[in-house]
N, C-alpha and C positions, 0 to 999 in steps of 0.2 A: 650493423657492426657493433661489439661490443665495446663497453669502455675501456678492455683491456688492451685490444687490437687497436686502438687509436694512440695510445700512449709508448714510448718508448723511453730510452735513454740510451747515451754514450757517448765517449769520450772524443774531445773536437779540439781543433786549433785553428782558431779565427784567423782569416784569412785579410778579409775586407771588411767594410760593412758601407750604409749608403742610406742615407736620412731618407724617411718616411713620411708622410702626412705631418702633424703637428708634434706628435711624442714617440712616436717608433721609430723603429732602425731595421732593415733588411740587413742580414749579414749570411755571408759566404763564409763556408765553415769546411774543412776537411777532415772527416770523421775516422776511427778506425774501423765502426761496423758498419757504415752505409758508402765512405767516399766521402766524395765532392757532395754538400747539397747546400739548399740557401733556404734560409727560415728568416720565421721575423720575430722579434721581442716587441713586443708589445709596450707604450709607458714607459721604454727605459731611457728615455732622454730627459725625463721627469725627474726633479732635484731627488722628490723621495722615492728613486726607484733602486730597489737593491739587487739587482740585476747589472744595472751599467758599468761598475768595477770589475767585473768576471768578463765580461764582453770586449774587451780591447783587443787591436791587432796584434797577433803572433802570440797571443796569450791561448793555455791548454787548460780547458775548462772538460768540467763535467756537466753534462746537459739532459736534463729532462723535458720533451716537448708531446705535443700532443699533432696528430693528422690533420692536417688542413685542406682545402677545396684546391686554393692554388701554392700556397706556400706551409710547413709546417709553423708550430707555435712554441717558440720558447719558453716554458712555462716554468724551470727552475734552472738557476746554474748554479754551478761551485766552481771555484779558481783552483783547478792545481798546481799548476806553474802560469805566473804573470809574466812573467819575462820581462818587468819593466825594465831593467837596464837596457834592452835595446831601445825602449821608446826614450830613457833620458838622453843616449850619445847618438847624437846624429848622424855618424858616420856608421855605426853598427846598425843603424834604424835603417840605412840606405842598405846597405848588403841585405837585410831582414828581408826587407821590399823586394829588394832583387829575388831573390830566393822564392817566395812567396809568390811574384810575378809569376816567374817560370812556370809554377808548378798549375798554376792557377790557369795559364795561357795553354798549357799541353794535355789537361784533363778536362773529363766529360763527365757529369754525372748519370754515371754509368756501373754505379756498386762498388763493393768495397775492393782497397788497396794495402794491405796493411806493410809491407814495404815501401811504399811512396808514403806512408802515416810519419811510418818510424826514420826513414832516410830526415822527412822535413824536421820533425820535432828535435830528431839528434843534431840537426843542422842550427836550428834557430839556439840551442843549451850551446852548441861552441861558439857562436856569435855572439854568447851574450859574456861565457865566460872564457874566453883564450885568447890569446895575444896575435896569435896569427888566424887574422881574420881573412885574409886572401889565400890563403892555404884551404881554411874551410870552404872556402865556396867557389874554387876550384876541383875538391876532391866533387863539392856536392854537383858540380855541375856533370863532371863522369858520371856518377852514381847515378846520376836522372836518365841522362840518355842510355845509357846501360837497361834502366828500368822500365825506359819507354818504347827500347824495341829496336834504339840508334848507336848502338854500341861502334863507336869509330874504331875502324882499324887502323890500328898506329905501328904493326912488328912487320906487316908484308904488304909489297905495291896490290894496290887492289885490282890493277891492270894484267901486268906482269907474274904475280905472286914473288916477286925477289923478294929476299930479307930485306928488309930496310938499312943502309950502312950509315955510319957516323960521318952524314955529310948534308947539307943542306936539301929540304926537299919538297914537294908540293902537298897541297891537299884539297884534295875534290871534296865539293861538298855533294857534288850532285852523284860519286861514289860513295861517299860516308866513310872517307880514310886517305890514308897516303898513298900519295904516288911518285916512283922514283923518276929522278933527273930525267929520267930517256922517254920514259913512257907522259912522264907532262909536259912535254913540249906540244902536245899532239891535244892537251886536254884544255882548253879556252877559257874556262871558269875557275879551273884549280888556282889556288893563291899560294905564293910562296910559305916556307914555313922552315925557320932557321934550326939546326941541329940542336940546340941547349933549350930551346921551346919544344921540341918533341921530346928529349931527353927528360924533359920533366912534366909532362904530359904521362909519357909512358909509363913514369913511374909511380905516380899517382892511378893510373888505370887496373896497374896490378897489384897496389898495396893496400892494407887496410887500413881505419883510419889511426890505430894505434901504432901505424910503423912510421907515419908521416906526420903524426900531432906534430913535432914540433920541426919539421922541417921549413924553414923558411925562404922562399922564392925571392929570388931577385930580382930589383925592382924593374927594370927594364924586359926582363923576362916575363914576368905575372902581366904587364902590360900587353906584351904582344899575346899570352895565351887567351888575358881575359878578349881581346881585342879580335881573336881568331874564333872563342866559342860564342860571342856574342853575334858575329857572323852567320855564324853555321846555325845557331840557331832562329836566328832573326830569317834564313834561310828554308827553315823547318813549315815556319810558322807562315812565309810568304807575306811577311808584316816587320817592321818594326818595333821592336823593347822598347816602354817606354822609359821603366826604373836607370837603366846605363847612363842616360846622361844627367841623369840629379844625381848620382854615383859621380861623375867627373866635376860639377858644379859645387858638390862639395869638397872635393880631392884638391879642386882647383882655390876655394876658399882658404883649405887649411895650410895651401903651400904659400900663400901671400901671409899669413900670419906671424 
């Protein structure tokens, strides 16, 4: 194999990472021209390693590594967006996570995704910079299952096919959408799902994220959706999130304060 063929580069957004032997770091990285892969930095937990500031979570580096036997070798990076502001506020850090969980728990390293690339990184830049942080990552949670193949139907019963009317109604997970009044009575698993929780649902599913930057959910609202996709995906996956409840432990910290 030539030295050419062993060498690579391209653009990553650290995902995790996970201590090594004495001075390395395994890290999980999701790429624009490979995917999901995991490499290892070699020394960078070493004071004089100038590598370890480029390598943090949710930061977008540029990465030169070389082929390895079992793991590839990080052999250069460049920081191009650090995103530290999510690592300073703990609460943006906690959404970050979430986001990152998701993405991390749904994919396989299995080649490249360049809209699962671009959805995450455009996801983590409004987390870091916009005020309505449960807006973004409600739109990002559609956008994933959209991408992943789980696009919920939210406009017709998935039973039935009726339109859906402005009235309280169910939601199958084990259909991947709603089901009207008549038709879930009959369905065992479907969980309730209140009219102003689809109404905003729905309209996040059809819009981009430039028609809804700034729309802001209402708090008891955002609760029951987040509380409904965590659900259905916790459903997906046949496991448990585990980012959601350090998401609530902090929610619940900043409400005593």
């Amino acid at each position: 194999m030539t030295r050419e063929s062993r060498t690579y580069q391209t653009r990553a957004i650290v995902l995790r990472h996970y201590e090594f032997g004495e001075a390395d770091r395994i890290l999980r990285l999701f790429t624009l021209e490979k995917g999901k892969i995991s490499a290892i930095a070699k020394g960078v937990r070493r004071i004089s390693s100038r590598k370890a500031g480029h390598l943090e979570p949710f930061s977008q580096v540029h990465l030169f590594l070389a082929s390895g036997r079992d793991l590839d070798i990080i052999t250069q990076a460049e920081s191009l967006k650090s995103m530290s502001g999510l690592r300073a506020d703990l609460h943006r850090m906690s959404l970050a996570s979430y986001v990152v969980e998701l993405l991390d728990r749904f994919t396989y390293e299995e080649g490249p995704n360049p809209a699962l690339f671009r959805l995450l990184s455009q996801t983590l830049e409004r987390l870091e910079a916009q005020e309505n942080l449960e807006t973004a990552v409600r739109y990002y949670e559609l956008r994933l299952l959209e991408l992943l193949g789980y696009r919920p139907q939210l406009f017709n019963c998935i039973d039935c096919s009726a339109e859906i009317r402005a009235q309280d109604q169910f939601f199958s997970p084990l259909g991947g959408g709603v089901v009207c009044p008549t038709c879930g009575r009959s369905r065992t698993e479907a969980w309730p799902i209140e009219t102003d929780v689809l109404r905003y649902l729905r309209h996040l599913q059809r819009s981009d994220w430039q028609s809804i930057a700034q729309v802001v959910i209402p708090g008891e609202i955002n609760q029951a959706m987040s509380t409904l996709t965590e659900a259905y995906f916790s459903y997906l996956l046949e496991s448990h999130l585990n980012t959601p409840e350090f998401i609530r432990k902090i929610q619940g910290t900043n409400d005593e304060t």
